[in-house]
N, C-alpha and C positions, 0 to 999 in steps of 0.2 A: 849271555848269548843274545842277537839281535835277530833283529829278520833278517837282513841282509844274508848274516851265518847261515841262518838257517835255511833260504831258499837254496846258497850255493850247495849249503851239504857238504862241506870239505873238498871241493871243485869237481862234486860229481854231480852237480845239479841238475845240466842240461841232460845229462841222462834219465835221470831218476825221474823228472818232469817229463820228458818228452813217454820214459816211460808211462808214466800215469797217466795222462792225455791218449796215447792211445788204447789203453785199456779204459778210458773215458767212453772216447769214442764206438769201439767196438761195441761196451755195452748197450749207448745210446742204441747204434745197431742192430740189434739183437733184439729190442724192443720194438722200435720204431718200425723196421720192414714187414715183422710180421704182421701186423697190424695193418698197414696197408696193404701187403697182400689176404689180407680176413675180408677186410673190406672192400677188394675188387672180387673176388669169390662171390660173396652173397651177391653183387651187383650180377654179377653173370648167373648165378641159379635165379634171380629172380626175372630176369630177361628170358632164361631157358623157362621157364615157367611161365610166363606170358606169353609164349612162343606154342607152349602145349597145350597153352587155355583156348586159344585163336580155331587149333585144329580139330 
């Protein structure tokens, strides 16, 4: 068996890859947004919290 063979997968390759790509992606996903949303959170409690220091 080659690589060739093996990327095609018996000519279901574009499936099975494009499969796996986006279950790539989603994970990336999953990870990555919340995490930016953590980090716009504390941004804004610590504004709200400058805000209540002021008053």
């Amino acid at each position: 068996m080659n690589w060739a063979e093996f990327f095609a997968m018996g000519g279901y390759g574009k499936f099975v890859w494009s499969a796996y790509g986006a279950a790539a992606i989603i994970i990336i996903l999953n990870i990555v947004l919340p995490l930016r949303r953590h980090k716009k959170v504390l941004q804004m409690l610590r504004e709200l919290l400058k805000m209540k220091e002021r008053e």
